[in-house]
C-alpha positions as CSV (number, residue, x, y, z in Angstrom):
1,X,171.0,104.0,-47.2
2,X,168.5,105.8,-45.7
3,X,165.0,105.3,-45.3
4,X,161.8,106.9,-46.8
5,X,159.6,108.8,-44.5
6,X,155.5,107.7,-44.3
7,X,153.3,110.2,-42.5
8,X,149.9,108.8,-41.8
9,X,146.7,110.8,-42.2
10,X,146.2,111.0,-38.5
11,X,149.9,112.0,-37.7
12,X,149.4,115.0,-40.5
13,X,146.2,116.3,-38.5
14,X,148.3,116.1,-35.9
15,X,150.9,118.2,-37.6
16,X,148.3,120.5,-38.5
17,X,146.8,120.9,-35.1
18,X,150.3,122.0,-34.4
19,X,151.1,124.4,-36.6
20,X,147.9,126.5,-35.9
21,X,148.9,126.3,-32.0
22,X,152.8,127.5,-33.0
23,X,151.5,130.0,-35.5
24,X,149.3,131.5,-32.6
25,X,152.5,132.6,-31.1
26,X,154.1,133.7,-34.2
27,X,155.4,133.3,-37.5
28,X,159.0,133.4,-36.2
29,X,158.3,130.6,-33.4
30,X,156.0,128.2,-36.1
31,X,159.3,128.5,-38.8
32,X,161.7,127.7,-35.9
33,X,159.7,124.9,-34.8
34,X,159.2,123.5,-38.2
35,X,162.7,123.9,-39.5
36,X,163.1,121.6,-36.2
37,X,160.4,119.0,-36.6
38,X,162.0,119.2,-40.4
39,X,165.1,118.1,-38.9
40,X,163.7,115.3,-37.0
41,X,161.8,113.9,-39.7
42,X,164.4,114.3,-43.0
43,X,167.8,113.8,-41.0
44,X,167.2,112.1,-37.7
45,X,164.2,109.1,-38.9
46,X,165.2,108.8,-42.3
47,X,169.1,108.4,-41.4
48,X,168.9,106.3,-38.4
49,X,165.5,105.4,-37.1
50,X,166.7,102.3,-35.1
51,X,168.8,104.8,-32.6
52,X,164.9,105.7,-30.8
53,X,163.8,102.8,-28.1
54,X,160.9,100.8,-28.3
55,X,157.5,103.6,-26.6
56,X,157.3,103.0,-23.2
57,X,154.0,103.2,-23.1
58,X,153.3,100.6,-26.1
59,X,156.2,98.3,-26.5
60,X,157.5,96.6,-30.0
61,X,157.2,97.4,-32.5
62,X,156.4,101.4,-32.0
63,X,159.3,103.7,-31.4
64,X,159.1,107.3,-30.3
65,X,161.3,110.4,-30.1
66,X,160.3,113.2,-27.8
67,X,160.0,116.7,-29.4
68,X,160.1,119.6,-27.2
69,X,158.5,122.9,-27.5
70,X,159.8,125.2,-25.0
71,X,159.7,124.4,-21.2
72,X,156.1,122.5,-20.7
73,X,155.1,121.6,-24.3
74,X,155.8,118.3,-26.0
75,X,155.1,115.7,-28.8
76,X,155.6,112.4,-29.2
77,X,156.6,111.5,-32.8
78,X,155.3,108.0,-33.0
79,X,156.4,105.6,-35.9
80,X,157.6,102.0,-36.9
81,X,160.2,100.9,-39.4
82,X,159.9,98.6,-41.9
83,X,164.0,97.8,-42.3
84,X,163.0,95.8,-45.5
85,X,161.3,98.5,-47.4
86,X,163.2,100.8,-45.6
87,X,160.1,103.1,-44.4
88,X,159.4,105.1,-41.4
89,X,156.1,105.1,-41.1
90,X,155.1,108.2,-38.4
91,X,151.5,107.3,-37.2
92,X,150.9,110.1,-34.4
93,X,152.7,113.2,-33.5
94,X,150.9,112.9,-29.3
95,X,150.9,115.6,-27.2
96,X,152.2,113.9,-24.0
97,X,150.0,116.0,-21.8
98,X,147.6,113.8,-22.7
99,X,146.2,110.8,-21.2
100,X,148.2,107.8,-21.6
101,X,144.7,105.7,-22.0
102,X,143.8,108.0,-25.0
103,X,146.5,107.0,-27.3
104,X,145.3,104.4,-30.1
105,X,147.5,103.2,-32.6
C-alpha cells in the first residue's frame, strides 16, 4: 500500500527556491531535474519510505534521502513517516552546503 505524500510549507519554498535556481540554467535542465525530484517524491517515498536511514545530523525520527544536482550541488529531502496514517510528511528540501547549525526542524 503506499503512502500519501505531505509537503510542508517550508519544504515547498524550498522547492520554489529551487526551481528559479534550475530554471536559471534552463528549461531543459529545470524539467530534467523535476521529472527527477518527481520520481523521488511519487515512486521512491510514497512506495517505500522506511528503505532511507534515520538523518545523520538529527537522529529519529527524521529521515533523509540525498538529491544530487550535478557534481557540487545537493538537497537533502527531509521527512518523517507516519506508518499508521501512512504519510510522508517532507519538512525541508536543505541545501547541504549549508551550515549544519542552521537547519531547524
Amino acid at each position: 500500500m503506499r503512502f500519501r505524500v505531505r509537503i510542508d510549507s517550508l519544504a515547498q519554498r524550498e522547492i520554489d527556491d529551487f526551481a528559479a535556481y534550475a530554471s536559471s540554467y534552463s528549461e531543459r535542465f529545470a524539467t530534467e531535474q523535476f521529472a527527477r525530484l518527481n520520481d523521488i517524491l511519487s515512486r521512491d517515498l510514497a512506495e517505500s519510505p522506511l528503505r532511507w536511514t534515520y538523518f545523520v545530523l538529527t537522529g529519529a525520527p527524521y529521515r533523509a534521502i540525498l538529491f544530487r544536482v550535478g557534481r557540487r550541488t545537493q538537497y537533502w529531502i527531509i521527512y518523517t513517516v507516519d506508518e499508521d496514517g501512512r504519510t510522508v510528511n517532507i519538512l525541508r528540501f536543505w541545501n547541504s552546503r549549508r551550515e549544519p547549525q542552521a537547519l531547524e526542524l
